[in-house]
FIGU-629029 format. One record per residue (C-alpha): residue in three letters; chain; x, y, z. Coordinates in nm, 4 decimals, padded with zeros to 6 digits. Layout:
N
ALA,A,X,Y,Z
...
***
This chain:
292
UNK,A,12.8233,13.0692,11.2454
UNK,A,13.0492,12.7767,11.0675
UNK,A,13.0486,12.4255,11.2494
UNK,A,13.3469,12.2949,11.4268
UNK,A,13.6168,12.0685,11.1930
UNK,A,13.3581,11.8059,11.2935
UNK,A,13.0588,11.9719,11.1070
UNK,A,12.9158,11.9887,11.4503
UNK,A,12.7639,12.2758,11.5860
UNK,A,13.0183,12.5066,11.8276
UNK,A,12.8758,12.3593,12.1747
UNK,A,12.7888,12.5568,12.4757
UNK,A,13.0444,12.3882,12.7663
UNK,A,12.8382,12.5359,13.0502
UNK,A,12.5454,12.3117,13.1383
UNK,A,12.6656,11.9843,12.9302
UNK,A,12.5658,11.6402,13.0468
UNK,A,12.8204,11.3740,13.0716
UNK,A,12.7392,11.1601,12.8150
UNK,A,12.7729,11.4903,12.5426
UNK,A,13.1161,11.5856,12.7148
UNK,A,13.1870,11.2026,12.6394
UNK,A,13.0491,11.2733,12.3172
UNK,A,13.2082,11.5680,12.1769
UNK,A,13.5657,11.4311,12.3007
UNK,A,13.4924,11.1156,12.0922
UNK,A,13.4258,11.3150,11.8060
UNK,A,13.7241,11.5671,11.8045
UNK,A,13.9216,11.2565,11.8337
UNK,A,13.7281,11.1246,11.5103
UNK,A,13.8264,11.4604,11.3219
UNK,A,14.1747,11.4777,11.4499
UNK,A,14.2072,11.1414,11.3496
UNK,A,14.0700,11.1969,10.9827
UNK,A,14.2819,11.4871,10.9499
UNK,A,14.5592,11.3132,11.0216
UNK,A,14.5498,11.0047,10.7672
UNK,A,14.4510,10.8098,11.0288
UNK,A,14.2047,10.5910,10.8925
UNK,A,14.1697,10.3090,11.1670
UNK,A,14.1791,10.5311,11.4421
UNK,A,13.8990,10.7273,11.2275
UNK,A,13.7150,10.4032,11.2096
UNK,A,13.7324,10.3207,11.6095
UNK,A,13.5831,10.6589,11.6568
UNK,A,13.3239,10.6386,11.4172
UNK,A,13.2126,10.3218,11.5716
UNK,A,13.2574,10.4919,11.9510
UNK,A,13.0395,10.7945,11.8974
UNK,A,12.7915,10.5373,11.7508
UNK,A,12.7755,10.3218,12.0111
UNK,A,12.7669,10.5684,12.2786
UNK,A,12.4665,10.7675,12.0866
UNK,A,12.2753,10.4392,12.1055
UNK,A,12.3264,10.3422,12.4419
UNK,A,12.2188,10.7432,12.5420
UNK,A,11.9206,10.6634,12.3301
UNK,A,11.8783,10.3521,12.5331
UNK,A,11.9005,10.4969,12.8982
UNK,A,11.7810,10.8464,12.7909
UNK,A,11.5426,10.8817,12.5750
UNK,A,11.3928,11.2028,12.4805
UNK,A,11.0342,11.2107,12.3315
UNK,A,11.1738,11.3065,11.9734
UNK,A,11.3962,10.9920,12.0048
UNK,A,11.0654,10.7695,12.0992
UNK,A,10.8928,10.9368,11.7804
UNK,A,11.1551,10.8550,11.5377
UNK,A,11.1490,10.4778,11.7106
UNK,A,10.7993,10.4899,11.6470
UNK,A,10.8562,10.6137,11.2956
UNK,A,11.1182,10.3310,11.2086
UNK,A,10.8455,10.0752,11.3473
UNK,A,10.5787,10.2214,11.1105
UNK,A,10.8231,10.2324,10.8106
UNK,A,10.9074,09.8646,10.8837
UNK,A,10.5754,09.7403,10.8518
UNK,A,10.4581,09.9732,10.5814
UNK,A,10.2604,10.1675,10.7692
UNK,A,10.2835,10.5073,10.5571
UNK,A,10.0086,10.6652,10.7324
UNK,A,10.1601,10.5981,11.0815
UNK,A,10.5161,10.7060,10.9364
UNK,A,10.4286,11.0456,10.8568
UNK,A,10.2089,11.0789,11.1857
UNK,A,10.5560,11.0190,11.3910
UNK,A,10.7472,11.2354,11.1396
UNK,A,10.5372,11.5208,11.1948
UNK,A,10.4917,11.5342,11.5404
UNK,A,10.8750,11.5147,11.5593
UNK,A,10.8730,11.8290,11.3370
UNK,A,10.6128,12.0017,11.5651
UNK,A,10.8224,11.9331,11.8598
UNK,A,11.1439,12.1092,11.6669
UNK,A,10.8637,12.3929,11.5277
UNK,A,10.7720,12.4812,11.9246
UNK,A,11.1410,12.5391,12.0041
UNK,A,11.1391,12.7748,11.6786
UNK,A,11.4997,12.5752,11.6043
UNK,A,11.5617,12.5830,11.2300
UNK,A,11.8878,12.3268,11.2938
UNK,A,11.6346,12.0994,11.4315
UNK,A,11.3477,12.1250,11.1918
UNK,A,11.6148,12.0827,10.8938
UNK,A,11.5850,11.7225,10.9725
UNK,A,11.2006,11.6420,11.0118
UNK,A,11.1381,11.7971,10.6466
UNK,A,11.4108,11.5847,10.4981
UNK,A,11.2385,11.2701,10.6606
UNK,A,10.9070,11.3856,10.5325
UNK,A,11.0354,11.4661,10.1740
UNK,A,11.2143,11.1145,10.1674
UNK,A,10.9064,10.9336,10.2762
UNK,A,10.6621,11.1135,10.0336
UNK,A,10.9786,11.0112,09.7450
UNK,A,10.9202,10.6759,09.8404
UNK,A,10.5493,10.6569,09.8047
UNK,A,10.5419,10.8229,09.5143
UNK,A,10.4009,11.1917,09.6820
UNK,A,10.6065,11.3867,09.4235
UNK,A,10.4184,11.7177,09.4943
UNK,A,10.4283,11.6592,09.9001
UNK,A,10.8185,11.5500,09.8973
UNK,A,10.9304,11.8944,09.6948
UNK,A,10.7381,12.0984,09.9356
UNK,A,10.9091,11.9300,10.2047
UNK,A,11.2217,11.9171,10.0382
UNK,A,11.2571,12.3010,09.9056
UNK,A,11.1439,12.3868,10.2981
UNK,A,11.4115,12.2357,10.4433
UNK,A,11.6913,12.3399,10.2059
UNK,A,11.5420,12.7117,10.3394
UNK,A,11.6014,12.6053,10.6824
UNK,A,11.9132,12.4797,10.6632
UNK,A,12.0299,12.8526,10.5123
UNK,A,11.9260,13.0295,10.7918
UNK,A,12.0852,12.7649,11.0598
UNK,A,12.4100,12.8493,10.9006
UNK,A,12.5649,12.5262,10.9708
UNK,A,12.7149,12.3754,10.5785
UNK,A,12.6806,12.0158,10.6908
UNK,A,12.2562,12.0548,10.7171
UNK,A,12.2531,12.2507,10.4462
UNK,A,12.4195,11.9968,10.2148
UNK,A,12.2311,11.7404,10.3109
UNK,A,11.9188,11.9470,10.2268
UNK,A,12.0429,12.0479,09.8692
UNK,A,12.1230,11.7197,09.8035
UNK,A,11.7766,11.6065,09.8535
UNK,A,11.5982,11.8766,09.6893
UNK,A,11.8238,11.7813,09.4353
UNK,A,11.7381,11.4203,09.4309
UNK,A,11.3664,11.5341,09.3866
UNK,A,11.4106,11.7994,09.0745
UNK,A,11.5770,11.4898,08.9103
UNK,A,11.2539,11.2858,09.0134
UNK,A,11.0481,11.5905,08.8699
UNK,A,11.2398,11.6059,08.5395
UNK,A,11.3826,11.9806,08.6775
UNK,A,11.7637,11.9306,08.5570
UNK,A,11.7962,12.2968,08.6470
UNK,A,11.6932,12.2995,08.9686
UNK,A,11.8773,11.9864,09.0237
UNK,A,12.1801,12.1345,08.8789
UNK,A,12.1442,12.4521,09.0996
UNK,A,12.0971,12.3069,09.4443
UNK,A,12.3889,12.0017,09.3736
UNK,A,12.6279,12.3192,09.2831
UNK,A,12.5160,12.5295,09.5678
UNK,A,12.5433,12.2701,09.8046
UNK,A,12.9305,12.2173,09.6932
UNK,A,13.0273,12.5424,09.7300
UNK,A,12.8522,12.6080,10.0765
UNK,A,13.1386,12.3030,10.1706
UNK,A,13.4337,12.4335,10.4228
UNK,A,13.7800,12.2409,10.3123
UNK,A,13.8782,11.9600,10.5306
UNK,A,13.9553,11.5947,10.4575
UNK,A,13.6962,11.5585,10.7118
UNK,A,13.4187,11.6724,10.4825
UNK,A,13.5403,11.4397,10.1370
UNK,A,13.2967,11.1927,10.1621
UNK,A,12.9893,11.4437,10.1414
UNK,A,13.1615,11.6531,09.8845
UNK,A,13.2101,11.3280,09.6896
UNK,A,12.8735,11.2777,09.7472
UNK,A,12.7731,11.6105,09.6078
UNK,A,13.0207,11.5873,09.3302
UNK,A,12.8070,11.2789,09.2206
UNK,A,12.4734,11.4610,09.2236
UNK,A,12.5763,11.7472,09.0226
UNK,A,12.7145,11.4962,08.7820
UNK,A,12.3820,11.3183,08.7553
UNK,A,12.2093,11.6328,08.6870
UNK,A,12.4804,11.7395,08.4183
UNK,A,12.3481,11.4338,08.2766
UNK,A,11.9966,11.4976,08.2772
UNK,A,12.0591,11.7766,08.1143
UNK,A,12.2661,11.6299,07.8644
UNK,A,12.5891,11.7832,07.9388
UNK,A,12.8085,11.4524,07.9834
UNK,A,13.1859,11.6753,08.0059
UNK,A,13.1400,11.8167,08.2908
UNK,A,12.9187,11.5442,08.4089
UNK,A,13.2253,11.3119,08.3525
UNK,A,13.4792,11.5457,08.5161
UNK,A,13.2794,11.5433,08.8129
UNK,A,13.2607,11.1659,08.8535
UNK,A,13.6568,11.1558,08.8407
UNK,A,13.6688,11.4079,09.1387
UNK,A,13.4524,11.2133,09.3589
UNK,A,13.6065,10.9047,09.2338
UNK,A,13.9323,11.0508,09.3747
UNK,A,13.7667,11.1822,09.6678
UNK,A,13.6214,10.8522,09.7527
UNK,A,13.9260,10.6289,09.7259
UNK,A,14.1609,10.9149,09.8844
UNK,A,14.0766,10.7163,10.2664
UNK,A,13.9313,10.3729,10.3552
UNK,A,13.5712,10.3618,10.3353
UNK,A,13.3870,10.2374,10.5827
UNK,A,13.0024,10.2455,10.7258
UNK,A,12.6542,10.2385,10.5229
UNK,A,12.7288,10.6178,10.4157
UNK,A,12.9842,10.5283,10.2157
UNK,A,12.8584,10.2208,10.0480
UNK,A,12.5767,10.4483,09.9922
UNK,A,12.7872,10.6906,09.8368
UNK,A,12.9782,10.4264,09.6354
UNK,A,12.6553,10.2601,09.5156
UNK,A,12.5486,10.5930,09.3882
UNK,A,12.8933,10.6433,09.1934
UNK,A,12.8468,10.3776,09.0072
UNK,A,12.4948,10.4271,08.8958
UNK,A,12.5211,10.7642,08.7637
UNK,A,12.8310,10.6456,08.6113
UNK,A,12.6408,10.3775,08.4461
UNK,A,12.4432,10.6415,08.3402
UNK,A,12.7404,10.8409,08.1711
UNK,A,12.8139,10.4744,07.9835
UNK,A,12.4475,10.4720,07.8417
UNK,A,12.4902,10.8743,07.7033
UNK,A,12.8237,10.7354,07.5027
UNK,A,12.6201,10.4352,07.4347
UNK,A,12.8222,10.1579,07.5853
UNK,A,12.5792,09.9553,07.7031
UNK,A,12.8493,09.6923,07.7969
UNK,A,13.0139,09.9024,08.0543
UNK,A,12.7141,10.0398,08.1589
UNK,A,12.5751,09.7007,08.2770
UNK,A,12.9156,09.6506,08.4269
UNK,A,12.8413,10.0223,08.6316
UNK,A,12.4948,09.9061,08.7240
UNK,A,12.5895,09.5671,08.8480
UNK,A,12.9091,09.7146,09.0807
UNK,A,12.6097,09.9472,09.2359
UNK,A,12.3784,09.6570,09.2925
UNK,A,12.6651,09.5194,09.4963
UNK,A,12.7029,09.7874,09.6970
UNK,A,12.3248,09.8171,09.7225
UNK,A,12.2708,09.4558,09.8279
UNK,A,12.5661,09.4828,10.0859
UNK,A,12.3212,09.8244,10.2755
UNK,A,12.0150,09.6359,10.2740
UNK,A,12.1903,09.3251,10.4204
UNK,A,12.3449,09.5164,10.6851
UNK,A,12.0504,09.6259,10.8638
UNK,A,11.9398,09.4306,11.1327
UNK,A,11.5492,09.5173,11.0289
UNK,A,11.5220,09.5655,10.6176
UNK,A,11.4671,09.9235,10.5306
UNK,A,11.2287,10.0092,10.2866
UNK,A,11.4415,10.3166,10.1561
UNK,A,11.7446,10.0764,10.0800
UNK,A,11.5156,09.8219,09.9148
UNK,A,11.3618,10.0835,09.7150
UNK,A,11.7050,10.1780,09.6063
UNK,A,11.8186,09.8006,09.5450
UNK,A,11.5020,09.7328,09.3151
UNK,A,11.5590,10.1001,09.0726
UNK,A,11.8998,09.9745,09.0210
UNK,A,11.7676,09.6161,08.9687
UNK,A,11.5184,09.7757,08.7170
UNK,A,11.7316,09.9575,08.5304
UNK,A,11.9459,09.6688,08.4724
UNK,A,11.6966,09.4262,08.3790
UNK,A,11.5934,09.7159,08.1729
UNK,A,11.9292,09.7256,07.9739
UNK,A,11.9882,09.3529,07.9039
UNK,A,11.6285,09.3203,07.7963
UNK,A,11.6839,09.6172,07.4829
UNK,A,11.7369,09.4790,07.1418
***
């Protein structure tokens, strides 16, 4: 089954509440609108479907909903222990329904924590599970989003191979669509970063000026893409320091703290993943200027 334009799932009309008949309209006008060149009208959705999601969340709240409130309350306050607790009772939940859309999810949460708390071991597990899951849901936008994580983690394991595999995979499982750019820019960036972790800077730079195009095709907007921006311009950084141009490296790595800085401050609670990200960039910086 491929998702709608959207990268939604096709819905079922017979038995739909209000507010995801309100819902899906909001986000076929988002699609239509990105299609279109529309970029402000894209925006207005955007900001629609996520305002109407919250206030659901608000008046409706289903027991995974409360979980993953409890879970952001945990990870606020450090509370590893009490993070994975939430996580994986929100996975059991999806496990009982025997769902693998919905369990695609939990194991990407799980892998992400254990990445932040340095469960290397724990994370892949979690990670390589739900990039499984997401092949058997058939719906491209999960899977991506799985790939690019299990990704993320053979990088943190030193696997450039691996890396390299799932980044590629998860480009060509994309459907075409201007809709889609911004994850296959996204993708395009982590299959450069493992082309240079495996030394292979060419292709690594070729894919860095397709995402670069990708990303400045439309007007960016939202923590996804200053997430996706921030990550442009580390791995880029990254390219500068295999030519050895440290100069324009620490240029690379100080655009990406920007972005960086500009997530974490637009949270109304600080999240420990963006701060995490904030200080690696930070590090590698510091890092740089402090080399002979």
């Amino acid at each position: 089954m491929s998702a709608n334009q959207d990268g939604s799932a096709p819905a079922e009309k017979s038995g739909e509440s209000p507010f995801m008949e309100r819902l899906e309209e909001t986000v076929k006008a988002y699609a239509k609108a990105v299609e279109a060149g529309d970029d402000d009208a894209a925006e207005q959705a955007a900001m629609a479907a996520l305002v109407q999601a919250g206030m659901e969340a608000l008046a409706n709240p289903t027991p995974e909903i409360l979980l993953r409130q409890e879970a952001e309350r945990c990870e606020r306050s450090l509370d590893w222990a009490g993070t994975e607790v939430a996580y994986r009772k929100v996975l059991a939940l999806n496990e009982a329904e025997n769902n693998s859309r919905m369990m695609v999810k939990p194991h990407m949460d799980l892998s992400r924590l254990f990445r932040l708390i340095g469960r290397q071991d724990a994370a892949w597990t979690h990670a390589c599970t739900a990039s499984e899951l997401g092949r058997r849901a058939d719906m491209f936008p999960l899977l991506a989003m799985a790939l690019d994580n299990e990704a993320a983690c053979a990088l943190e394991r030193g696997d450039a191979q691996r890396a390299l595999a799932a980044a590629s995979e998860a480009l060509n499982c994309m459907e075409p669509g201007r809709i889609f750019d911004l994850m296959r820019a996204r993708a395009l960036t982590r299959r450069a970063e493992s082309f240079l972790a495996g030394n292979c800077s060419e292709p690594a730079e070729q894919d860095l000026s397709q995402s670069w195009e990708l990303l400045h095709s439309r007007k960016q907007f939202g923590i996804g893409s200053a997430a996706a921006l921030a990550h442009w311009w580390e791995v880029r950084a990254q390219l500068h320091l295999a030519k050895q141009n440290s100069a324009e490296a620490s240029r690379a790595f100080a655009e990406a703290i920007t972005y960086r800085k500009q997530i974490l401050e637009s949270r109304e609670f600080p999240s420990p993943y963006a701060a995490a990200a904030l200080l690696r960039v930070q590090g590698k910086l510091a890092g740089l200027n402090s080399a002979p």
